[in-house]
PLY file of the C-alpha trace (Angstrom):
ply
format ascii 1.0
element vertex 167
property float x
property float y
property float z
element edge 166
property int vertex1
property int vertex2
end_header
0.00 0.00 0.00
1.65 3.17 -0.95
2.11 6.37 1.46
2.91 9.79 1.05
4.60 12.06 4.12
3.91 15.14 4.50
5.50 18.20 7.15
3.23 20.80 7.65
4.97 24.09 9.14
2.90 25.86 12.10
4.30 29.29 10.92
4.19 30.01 7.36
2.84 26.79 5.97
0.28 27.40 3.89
1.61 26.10 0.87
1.89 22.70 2.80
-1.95 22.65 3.65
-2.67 23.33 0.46
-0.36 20.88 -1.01
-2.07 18.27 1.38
-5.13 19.18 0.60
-4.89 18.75 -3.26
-3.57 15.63 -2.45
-6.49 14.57 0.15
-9.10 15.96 -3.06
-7.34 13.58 -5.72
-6.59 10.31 -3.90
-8.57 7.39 -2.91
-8.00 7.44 0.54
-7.21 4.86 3.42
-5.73 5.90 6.40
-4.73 9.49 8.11
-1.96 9.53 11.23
-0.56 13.07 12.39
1.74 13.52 14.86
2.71 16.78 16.44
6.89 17.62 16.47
7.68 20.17 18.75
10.69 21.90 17.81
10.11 25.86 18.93
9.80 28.02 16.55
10.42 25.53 13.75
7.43 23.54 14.85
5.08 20.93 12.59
2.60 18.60 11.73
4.26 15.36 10.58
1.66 13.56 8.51
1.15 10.42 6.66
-1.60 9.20 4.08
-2.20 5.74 3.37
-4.18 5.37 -0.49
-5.16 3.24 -2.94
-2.59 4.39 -6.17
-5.21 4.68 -9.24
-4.17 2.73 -12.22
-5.99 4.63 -14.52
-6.50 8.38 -14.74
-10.08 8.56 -13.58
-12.83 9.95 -15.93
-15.31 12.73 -14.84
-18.68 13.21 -14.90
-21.93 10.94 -14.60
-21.77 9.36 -18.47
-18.15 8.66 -17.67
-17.22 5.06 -19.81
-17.48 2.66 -17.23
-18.30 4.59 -14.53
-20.03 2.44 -11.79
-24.27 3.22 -11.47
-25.28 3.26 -8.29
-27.35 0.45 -6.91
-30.52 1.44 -5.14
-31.03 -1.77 -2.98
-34.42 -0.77 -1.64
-35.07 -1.71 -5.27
-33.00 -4.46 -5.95
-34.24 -6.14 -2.52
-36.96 -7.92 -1.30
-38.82 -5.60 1.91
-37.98 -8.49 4.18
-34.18 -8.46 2.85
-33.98 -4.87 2.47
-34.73 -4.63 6.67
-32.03 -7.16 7.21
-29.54 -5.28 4.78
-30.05 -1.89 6.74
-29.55 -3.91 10.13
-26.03 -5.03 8.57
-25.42 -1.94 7.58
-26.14 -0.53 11.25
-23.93 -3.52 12.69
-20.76 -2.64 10.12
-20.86 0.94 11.20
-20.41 -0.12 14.84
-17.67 -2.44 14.06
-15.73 0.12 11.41
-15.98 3.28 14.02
-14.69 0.74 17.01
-11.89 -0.46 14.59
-11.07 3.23 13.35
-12.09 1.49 9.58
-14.20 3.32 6.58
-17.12 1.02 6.30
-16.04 -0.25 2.87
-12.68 -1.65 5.17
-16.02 -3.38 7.32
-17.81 -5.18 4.26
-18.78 -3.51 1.18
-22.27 -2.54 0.03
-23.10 -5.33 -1.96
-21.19 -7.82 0.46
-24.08 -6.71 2.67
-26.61 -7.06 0.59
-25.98 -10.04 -0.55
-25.37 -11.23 3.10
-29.16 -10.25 3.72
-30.44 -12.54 0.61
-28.25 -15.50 1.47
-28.06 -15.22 5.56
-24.68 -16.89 5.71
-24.46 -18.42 9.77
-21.47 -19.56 9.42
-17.77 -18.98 7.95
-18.03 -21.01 5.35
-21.12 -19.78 3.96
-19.93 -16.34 4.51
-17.01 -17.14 2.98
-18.77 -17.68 -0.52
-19.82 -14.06 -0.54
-17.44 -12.42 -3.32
-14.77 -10.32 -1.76
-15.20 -11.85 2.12
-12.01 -13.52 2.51
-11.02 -15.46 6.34
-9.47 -12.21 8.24
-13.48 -10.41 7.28
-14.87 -13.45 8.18
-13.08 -14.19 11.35
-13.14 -10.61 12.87
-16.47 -9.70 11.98
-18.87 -12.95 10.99
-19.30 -13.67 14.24
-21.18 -10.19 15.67
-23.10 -10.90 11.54
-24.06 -14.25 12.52
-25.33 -13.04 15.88
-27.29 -10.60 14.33
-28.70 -12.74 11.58
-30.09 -15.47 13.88
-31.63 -12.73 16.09
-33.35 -11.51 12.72
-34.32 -15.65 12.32
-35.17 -15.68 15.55
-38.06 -12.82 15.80
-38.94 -14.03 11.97
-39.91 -17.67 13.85
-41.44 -15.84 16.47
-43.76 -13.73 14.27
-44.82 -16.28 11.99
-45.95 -18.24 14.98
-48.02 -16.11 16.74
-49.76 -15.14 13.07
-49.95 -19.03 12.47
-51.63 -19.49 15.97
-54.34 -16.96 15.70
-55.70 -18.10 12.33
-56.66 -21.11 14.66
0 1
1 2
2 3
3 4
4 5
5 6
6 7
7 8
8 9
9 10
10 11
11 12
12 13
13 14
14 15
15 16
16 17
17 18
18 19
19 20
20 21
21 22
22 23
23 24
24 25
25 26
26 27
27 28
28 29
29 30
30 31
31 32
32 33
33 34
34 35
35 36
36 37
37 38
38 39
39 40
40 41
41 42
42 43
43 44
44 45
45 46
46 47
47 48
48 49
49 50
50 51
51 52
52 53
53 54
54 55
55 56
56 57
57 58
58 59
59 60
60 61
61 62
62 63
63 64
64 65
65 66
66 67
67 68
68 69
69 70
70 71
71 72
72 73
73 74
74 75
75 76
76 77
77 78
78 79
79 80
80 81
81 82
82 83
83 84
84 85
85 86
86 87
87 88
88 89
89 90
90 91
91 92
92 93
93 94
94 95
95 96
96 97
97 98
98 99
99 100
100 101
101 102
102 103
103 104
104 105
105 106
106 107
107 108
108 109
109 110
110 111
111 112
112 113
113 114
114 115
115 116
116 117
117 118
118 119
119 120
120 121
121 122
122 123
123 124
124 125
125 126
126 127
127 128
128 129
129 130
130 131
131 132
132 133
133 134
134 135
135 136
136 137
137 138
138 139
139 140
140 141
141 142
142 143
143 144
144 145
145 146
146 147
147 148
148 149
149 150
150 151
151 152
152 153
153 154
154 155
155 156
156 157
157 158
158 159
159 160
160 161
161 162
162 163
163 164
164 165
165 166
C-alpha cells in the first residue's frame, strides 16, 4: 500500500496545507496519522496518508465510460431483505468506528446485501460471498451471525403467533 509524508509548518505553511489538501481531493484514501513535532519556533505537523494508487486516470462526470451506477437496494431487494440489509449496515458501522475502519474496510455494500439474501451463519457460507475472505470473516462474521439469527429468531417468532391466531 503506498504512502505519502507530509510536514506541515505551524508558521508560514500554507503552501503545505494546500499541497495536502490537493492531495487529500485527488486520492482514494485509506488511512490518516498526524503527529505533532515540537521543535520551537520551527514547529510541525508530521503527517502520513495511506491510499489506494489509481491505475488509470479517472474519468469525470456521470456518463463517464465505465463509470459504476449506483445500486438502489431498496429496489434491488426484497422488503424483508432490504430490513435485514439496513440492520447489517447498522452492525458494520459499529464495528468500522470501534476499529477506526471506513465502512467499505467493514464489508462492502453489496457484500451486505448479498449477506441479507443468502443469511450466511457460518464462515463457510460467509465465505462464498465475493470479496469476504477469512481475516473479514473471522473478525467480523461472528457479531453478523449473531445478528442474523436474532433476525431468524423474531422471523420464527412472528410467523408463529400469526400461524396461531388463524386457529
Amino acid at each position: 500500500m503506498p504512502f505519502k509524508s507530509f510536514s506541515v509548518p505551524v508558521f508560514h505553511g500554507e503552501w503545505a496545507e494546500r499541497e495536502l489538501n490537493q492531495f487529500l481531493k485527488t486520492h482514494r484514501v485509506l488511512h490518516v496519522e498526524q503527529r505533532w513535532v515540537d521543535q520551537g519556533s520551527n514547529s510541525f505537523w508530521a503527517v502520513w496518508v495511506d491510499y489506494v494508487e489509481a491505475s488509470a486516470p479517472a474519468a469525470s462526470g456521470p456518463s463517464a465510460a465505465g463509470a459504476k451506477k449506483k445500486v438502489d437496494y431498496k429496489e434491488r431487494l426484497s422488503p424483508e431483505d432490504f430490513d435485514v440489509y439496513l440492520q447489517l449496515r447498522n452492525l458494520r458501522k459499529e464495528m468500522a468506528a470501534e476499529d477506526g475502519l471506513a465502512l467499505y474496510a467493514v464489508f462492502t455494500n453489496e457484500q451486505l446485501a448479498q449477506a441479507s439474501e443468502q443469511r450466511p451463519r457460518s464462515k463457510p457460507e460467509l465465505l462464498k460471498i465475493s470479496g469476504v475472505g477469512e481475516g473479514r470473516a473471522d473478525k467480523y462474521g461472528p457479531r453478523m451471525f449473531q445478528l442474523l439469527n436474532e433476525v431468524a429468531k423474531v422471523k420464527h417468532e412472528t410467523s408463529g403467533k400469526a400461524a396461531g391466531e388463524d386457529r
